[in-house]
N, CA, C and O of each residue as an XYZ file, in Angstrom:
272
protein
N       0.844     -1.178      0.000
C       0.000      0.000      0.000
C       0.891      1.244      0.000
O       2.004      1.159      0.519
N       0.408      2.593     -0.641
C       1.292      3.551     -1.196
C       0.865      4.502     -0.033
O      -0.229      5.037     -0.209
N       1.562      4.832      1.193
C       1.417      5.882      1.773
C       2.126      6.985      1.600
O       3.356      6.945      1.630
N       1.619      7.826      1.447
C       2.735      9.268      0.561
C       1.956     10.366      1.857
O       0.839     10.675      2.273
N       3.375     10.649      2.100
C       3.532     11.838      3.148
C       4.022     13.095      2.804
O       5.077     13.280      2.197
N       2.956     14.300      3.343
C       3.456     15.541      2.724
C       4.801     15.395      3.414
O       5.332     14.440      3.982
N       5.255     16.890      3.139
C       6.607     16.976      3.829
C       6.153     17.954      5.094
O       7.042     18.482      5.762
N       5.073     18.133      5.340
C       4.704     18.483      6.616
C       4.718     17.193      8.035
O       5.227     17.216      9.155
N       3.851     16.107      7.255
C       3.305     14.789      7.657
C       4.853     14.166      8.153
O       4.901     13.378      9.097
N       6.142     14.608      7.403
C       6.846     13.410      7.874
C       8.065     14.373      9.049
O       8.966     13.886      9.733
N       7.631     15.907      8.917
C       8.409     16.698     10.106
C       7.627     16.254     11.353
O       8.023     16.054     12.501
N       6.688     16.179     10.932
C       5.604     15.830     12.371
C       6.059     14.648     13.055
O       6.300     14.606     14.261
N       6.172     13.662     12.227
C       6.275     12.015     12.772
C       8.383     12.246     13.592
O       9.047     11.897     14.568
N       8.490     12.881     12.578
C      10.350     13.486     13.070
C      10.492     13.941     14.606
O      11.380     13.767     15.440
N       9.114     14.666     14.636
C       9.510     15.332     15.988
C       8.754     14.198     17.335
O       8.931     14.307     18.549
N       7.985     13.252     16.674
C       7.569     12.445     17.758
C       8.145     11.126     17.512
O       7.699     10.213     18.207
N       9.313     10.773     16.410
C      10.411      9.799     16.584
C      10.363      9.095     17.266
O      10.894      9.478     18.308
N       9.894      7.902     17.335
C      10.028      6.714     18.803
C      10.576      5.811     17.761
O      10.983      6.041     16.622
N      10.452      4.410     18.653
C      10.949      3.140     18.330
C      10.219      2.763     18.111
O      10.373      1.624     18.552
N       9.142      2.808     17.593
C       7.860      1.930     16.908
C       6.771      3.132     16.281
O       6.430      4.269     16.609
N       6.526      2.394     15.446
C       4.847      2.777     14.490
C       3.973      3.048     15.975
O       4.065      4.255     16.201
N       3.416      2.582     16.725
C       2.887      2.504     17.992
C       3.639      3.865     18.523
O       3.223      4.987     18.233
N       4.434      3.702     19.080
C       4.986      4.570     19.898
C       4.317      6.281     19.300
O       3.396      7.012     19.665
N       5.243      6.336     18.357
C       5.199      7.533     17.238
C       3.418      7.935     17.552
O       3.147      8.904     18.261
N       2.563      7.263     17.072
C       0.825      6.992     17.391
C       0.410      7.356     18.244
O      -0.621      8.027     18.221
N       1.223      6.973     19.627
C       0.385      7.033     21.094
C       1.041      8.607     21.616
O       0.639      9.403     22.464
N       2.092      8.625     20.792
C       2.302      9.967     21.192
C       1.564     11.195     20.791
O       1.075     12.010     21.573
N       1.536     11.240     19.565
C       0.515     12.165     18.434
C      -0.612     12.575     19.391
O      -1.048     13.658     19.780
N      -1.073     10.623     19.735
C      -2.656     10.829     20.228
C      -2.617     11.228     21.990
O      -3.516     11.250     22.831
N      -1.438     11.460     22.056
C      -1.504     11.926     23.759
C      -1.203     13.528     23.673
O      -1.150     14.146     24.737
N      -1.017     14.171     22.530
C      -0.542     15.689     22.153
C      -1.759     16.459     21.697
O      -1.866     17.624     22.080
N      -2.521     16.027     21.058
C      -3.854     16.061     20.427
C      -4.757     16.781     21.324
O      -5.155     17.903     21.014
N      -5.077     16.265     22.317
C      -5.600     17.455     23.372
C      -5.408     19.087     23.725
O      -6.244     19.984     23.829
N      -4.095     19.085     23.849
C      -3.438     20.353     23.535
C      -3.084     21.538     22.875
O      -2.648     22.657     23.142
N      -3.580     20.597     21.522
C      -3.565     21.423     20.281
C      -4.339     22.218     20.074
O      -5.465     21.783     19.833
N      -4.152     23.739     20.059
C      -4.931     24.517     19.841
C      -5.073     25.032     18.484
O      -5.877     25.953     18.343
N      -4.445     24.612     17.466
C      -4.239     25.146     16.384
C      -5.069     23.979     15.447
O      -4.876     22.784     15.670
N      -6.041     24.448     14.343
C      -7.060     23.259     14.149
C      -6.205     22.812     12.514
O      -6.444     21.862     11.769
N      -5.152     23.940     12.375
C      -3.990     23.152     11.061
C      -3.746     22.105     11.851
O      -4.357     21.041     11.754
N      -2.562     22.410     12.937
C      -2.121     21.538     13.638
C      -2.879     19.994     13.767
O      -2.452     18.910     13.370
N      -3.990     20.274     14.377
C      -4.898     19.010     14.848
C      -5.239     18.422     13.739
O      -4.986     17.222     13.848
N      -5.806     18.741     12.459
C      -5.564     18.261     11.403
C      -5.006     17.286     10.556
O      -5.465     16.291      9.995
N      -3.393     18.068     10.628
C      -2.260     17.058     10.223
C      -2.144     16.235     11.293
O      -2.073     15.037     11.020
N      -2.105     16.539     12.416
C      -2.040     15.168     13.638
C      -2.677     13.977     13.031
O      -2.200     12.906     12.656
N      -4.158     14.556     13.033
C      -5.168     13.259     12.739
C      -4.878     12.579     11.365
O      -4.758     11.354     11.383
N      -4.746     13.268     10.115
C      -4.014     12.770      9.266
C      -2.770     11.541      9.019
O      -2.700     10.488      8.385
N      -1.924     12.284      9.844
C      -0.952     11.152     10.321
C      -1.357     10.077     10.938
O      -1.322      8.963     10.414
N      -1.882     10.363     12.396
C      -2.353      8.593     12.892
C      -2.927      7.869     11.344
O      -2.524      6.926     10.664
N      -3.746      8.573     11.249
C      -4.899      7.954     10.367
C      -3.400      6.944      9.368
O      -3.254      5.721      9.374
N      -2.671      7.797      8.759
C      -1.980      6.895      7.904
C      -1.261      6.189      8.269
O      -1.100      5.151      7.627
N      -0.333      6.481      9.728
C       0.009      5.005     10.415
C      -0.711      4.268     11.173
O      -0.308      3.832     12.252
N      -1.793      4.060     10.718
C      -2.565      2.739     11.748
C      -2.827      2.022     10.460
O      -3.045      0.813     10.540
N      -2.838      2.707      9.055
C      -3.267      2.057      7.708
C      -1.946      1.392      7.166
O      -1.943      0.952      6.016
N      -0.941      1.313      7.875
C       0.516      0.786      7.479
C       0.957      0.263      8.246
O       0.753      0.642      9.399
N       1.966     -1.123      7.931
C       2.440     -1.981      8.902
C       3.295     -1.542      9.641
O       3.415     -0.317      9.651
N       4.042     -2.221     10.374
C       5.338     -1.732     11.276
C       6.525     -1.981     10.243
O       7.603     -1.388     10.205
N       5.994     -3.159      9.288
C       7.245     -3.140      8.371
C       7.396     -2.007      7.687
O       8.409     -1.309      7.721
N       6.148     -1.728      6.884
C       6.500     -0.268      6.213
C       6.994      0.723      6.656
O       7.899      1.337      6.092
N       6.347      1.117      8.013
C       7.035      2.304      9.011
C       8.302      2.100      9.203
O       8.991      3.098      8.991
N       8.986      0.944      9.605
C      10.720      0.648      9.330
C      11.144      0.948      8.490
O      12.375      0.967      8.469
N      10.131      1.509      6.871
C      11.156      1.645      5.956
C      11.145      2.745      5.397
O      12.065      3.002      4.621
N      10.255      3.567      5.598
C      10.387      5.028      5.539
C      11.255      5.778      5.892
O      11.484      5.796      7.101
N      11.873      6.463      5.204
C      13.192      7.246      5.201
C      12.425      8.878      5.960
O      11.978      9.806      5.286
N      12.460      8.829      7.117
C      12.230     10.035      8.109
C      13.562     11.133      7.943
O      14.742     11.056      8.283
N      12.841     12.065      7.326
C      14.821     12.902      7.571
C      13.560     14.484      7.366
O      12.780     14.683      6.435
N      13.800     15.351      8.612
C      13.493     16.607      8.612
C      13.979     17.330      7.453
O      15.056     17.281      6.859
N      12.804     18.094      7.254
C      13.176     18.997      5.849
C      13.619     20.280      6.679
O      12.993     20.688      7.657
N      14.939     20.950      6.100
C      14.969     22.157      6.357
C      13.857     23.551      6.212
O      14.218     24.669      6.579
């Protein structure tokens, strides 16, 4: 399955970096409350949404590298 991440989608997952697809997830969804900004909350939900639709293998193979 083709998950294509803006380059917003993959600074986001950059800054909540864990050791697992899970991890990365539970974090998003423990930040989400906080968010006052409804861009923000947005792309949050976006993201889970596309890693719960992708394996842990795929998430291992995604090349995460912050865009300047």
């Amino acid at each position: 399955m083709n998950h294509n991440f803006t380059v917003e989608e993959v600074n986001l997952i950059c800054v909540f970096a864990g050791e697992s697809r899970s991890e990365v997830i539970k974090d998003i969804e423990r930040a989400l409350p906080y968010l006052e900004d409804t861009y923000m909350e947005e792309l949050s939900i976006s993201v889970v949404r596309k890693l719960h639709d992708m394996t842990d293998e795929e998430f291992e193979w995604l090349e995460l590298a912050e865009a300047d």
